[in-house]
C-alpha positions as MATLAB code, in Angstrom:
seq = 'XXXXXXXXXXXXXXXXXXXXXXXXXXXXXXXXXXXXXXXXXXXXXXXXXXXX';
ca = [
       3.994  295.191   -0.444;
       0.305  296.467   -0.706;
      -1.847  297.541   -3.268;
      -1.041  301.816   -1.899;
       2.904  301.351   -1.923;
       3.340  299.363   -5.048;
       4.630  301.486   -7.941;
       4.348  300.584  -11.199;
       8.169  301.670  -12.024;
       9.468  299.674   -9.292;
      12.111  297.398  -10.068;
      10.118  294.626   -7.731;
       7.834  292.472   -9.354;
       4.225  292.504   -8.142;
       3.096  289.997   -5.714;
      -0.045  287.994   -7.529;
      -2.439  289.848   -4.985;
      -1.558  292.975   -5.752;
      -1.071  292.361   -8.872;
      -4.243  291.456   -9.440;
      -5.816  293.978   -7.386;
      -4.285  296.246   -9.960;
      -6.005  294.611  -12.680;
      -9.461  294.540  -11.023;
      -8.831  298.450  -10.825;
      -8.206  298.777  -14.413;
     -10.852  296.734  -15.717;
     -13.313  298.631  -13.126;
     -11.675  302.072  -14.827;
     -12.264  300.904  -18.359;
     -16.039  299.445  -17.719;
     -16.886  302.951  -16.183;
     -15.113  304.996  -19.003;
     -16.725  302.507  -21.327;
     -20.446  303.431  -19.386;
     -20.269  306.891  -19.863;
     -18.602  307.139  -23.299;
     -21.644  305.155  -24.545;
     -24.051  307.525  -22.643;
     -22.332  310.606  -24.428;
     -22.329  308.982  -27.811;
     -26.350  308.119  -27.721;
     -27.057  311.578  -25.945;
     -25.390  313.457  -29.298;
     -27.368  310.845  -31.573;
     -30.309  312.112  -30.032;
     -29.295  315.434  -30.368;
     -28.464  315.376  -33.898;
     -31.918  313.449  -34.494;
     -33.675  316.043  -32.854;
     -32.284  318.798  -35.176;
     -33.530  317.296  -38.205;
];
């Protein structure tokens, strides 16, 4: 079982590699969802600032 054939609905339980592989990918996800949310939120405080 590798990280490309493991599916999350599978009856199998992860090995620990993959499994965390699969974590690593998440927490990558949510750091770079994180980064840009916090980009978006200070670019519309600067926009509102601006306005005023």
């Amino acid at each position: 079982m590798s990280i490309d054939t493991y599916k999350l609905t599978s009856m199998e339980e992860p090995t620990d590699e993959v499994l965390s592989q699969l974590m690593r990918e998440a927490a990558e996800d949510a750091r770079m969802a994180n980064i840009q949310a916090t980009k978006r939120y200070f670019d519309e405080l600067k926009q509102a600032a601006a306005a005023i």
